[in-house]
Phi, psi and omega in degrees: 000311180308292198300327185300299180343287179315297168341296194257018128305324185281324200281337151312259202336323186266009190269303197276005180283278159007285166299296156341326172270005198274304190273311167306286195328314169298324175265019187231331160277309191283016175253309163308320167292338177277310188273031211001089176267113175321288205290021168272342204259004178285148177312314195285292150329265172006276290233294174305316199295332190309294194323291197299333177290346157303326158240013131333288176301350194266357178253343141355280188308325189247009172059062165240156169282149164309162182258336183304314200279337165298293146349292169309284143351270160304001165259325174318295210276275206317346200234014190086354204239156154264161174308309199277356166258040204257165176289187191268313192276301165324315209287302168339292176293323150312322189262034168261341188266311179255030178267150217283099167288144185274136174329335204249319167302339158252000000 
């Protein structure tokens, strides 16, 4: 019960990494590019930041849950838990994910 928990903790953890790189990354380009920074124009970076924001929006789009969130989800109920019974760093790192935004910020 304890390793499902730790799991989907680790998978909380690897969401908001995620995100972060979804948002930071957009703003670390258009930062880069006003201050010309090289290492903002690398390929790899680029590449990755497309992918992932690519396949944010398409599941957006197509009204799917993250697979991350599912995940997660289904190691809570295997460990016994709800998101409000996650350990203190998971329970944290979820609602840092899922807070509830008013329709008009996006």
């Amino acid at each position: 019960m304890k390793g499902y928990a730790y799991l989907a903790d680790v998978i909380v953890a690897f969401h908001v990494a995620l995100a972060c790189f979804v948002s930071l990354g957009q703003l670390l380009i258009f930062m880069g590019l006003a201050l010309k920074w090289r290492w903002i124009r690398n390929l790899w970076f680029r590449l990755a930041h497309l992918v992932t924001i690519t396949v944010v929006a398409l599941l957006d789009i197509c009204g799917l849950r993250c697979p991350l969130t599912v995940w997660e989800d289904d190691l809570r109920r295997l460990a016994g838990q709800t998101i409000k019974d996650g350990s203190f760093v998971g329970r944290h790192m979820h609602n840092l994910l899922a807070y509830d935004f008013e329709l008009w910020v996006f």
